[in-house]
N, C-alpha and C positions, 0 to 999 in steps of 0.2 A: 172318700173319693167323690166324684161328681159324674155326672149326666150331661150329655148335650144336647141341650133340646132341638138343634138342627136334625140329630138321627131322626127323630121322630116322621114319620110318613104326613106328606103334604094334604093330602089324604081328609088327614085330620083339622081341626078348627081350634086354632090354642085355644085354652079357656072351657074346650067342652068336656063332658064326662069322657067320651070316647078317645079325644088327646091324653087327658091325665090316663085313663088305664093305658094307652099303648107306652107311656112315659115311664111306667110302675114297671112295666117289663123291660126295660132295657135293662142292660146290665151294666158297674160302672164303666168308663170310659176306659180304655185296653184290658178289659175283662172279655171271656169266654167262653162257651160252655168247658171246655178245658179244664177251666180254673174252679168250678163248683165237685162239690163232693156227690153229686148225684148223678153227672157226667157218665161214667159206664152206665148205667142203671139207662139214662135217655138215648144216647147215642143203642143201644143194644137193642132195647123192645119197641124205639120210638123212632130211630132215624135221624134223631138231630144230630147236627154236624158240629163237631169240635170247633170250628170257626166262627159259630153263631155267636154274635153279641146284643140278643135278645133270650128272655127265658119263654118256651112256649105253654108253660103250666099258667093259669089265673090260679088264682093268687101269684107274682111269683115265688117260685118256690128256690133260687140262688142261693145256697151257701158258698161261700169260700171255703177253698182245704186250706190249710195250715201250711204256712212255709216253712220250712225245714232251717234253722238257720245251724 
């Protein structure tokens, strides 16, 4: 999957340390916290919001669940 580096906050200066780590946290493109197996665990003790498509952990910490096919 892919990134888009327009999400990234203007904020930041392509090319600096601070870009790349906000870059590392995004999630891929139509991902969510939703979609991560860590999901209850954050949204429960931590308040993130199932609609986040950013991880709020450094390192991030994003797994994918498993699709059911």
């Amino acid at each position: 999957m892919k990134k888009s580096e327009s999400r990234v906050s203007s904020f930041y200066k392509k090319g600096t340390e601070d870009w790349k780590n906000q870059y590392n946290m995004l999630l891929d493109d139509g991902l969510t916290c939703s979609d991560c197996i860590h999901s209850n665990r954050c949204i429960t003790l931590f308040g993130q919001e199932e609609r986040n498509t950013f991880c709020q952990f450094f390192p991030n910490k994003f797994v994918q669940k498993e699709t059911k096919k």
